[in-house]
C-alpha positions in Angstrom: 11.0 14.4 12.0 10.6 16.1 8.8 7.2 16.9 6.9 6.4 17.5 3.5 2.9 18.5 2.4 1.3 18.8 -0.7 -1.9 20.0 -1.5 -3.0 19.3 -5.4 -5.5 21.0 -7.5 -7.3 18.6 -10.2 -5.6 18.4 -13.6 -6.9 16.3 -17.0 -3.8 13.8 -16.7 -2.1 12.0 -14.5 0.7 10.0 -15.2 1.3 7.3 -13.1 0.1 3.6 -13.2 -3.7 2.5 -13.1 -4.9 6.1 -13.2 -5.5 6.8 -17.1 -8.9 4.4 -16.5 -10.9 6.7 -19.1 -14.4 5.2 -16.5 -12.5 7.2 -13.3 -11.6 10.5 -13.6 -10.0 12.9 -10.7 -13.3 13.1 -8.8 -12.3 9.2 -7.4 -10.8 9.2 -3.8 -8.4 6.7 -5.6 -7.0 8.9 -8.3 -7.0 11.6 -6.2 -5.0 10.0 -3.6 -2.5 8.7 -6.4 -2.0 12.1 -7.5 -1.6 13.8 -4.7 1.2 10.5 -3.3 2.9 11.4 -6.6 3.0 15.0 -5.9 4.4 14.7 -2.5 6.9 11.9 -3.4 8.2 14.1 -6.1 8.8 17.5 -4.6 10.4 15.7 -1.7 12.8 13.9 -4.0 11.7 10.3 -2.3 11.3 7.3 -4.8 8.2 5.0 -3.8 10.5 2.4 -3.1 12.0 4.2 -0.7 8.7 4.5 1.3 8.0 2.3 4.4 4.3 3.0 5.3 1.3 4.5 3.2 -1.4 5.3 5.7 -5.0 6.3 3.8 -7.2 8.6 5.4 -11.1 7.4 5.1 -14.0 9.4 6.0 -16.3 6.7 7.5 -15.7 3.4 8.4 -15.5 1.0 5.4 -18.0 -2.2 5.6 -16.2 -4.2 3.3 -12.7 -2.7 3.7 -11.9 -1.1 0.4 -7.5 -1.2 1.1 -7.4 2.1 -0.7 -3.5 2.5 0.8 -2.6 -1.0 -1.1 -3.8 0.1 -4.2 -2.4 3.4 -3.7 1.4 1.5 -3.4 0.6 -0.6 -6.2 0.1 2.3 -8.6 2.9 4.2 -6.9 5.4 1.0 -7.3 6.1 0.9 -3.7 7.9 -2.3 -2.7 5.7 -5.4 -1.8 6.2 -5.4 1.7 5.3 -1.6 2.4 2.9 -1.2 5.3 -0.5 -0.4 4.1 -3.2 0.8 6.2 -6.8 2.2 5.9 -7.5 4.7 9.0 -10.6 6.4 9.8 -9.5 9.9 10.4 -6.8 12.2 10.3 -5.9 12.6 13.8 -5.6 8.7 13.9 -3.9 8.6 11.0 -0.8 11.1 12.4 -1.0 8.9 15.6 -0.3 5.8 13.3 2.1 7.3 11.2 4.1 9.1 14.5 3.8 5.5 15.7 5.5 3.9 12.9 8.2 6.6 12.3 10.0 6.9 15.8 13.5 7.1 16.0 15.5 3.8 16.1 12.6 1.7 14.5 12.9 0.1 11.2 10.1 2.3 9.8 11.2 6.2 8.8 9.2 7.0 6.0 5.4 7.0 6.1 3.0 8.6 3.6 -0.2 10.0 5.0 -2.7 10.9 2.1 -6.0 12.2 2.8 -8.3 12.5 -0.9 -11.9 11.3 0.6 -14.5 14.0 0.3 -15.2 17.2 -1.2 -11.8 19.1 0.1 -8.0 19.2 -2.4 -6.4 16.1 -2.1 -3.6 16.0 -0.1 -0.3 13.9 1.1 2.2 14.3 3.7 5.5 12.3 3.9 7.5 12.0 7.2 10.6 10.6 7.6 13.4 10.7 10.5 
């Protein structure tokens, strides 16, 4: 299993889909967790279409659900039947995505992004 990890510091642009919203700026999770997809994706040469899971960290559980990882594919352009899930935690999150990306199973490529609270935003790709 290979990992690729990318830790972004806040910039003034961004330049992907849904994220030049002049009323959210880099200090929303969402942003942040676009960025920091797009950062990942980038430096490990992987398209979003290419992606087969986006798993998004939360702090807290979410009452409603807010399906931050759905809107994160839709801004990345990730294909329509990517599996999108909001997990509460990052240990569960690397158990899900583990899950998801064994050998032999139709899923190899799962994007872990963690961009809730007051740390950098982050992402993590891993792929068989």
């Amino acid at each position: 299993m290979t990992f690729h990890d990318a830790h972004t510091a806040p910039t003034d642009r961004i330049s992907t889909p849904d994220v030049s919203d002049p009323q959210h700026g880099l200090a929303d999770p969402l942003h942040r967790a676009i960025h920091a997809a797009c950062r990942t994706l980038r430096d490990a040469a992987v398209d979003p279409v290419e992606l087969d899971g986006i798993i998004y960290v939360v702090e807290r559980r979410q009452v409603p659900p807010r399906w931050q990882s759905a809107r994160v594919a839709f801004a990345l352009g990730a294909r329509e039947d990517v599996a999108a899930f909001d997990v509460p935690g990052p240990r569960a999150a690397r158990s899900m995505a583990s899950a998801l990306s064994r050998p032999g199973d139709p899923v190899c490529r799962v994007l872990v992004i963690e961009a809730e609270g007051t740390g950098a935003p982050s992402a993590s790709l891993l792929s068989d």
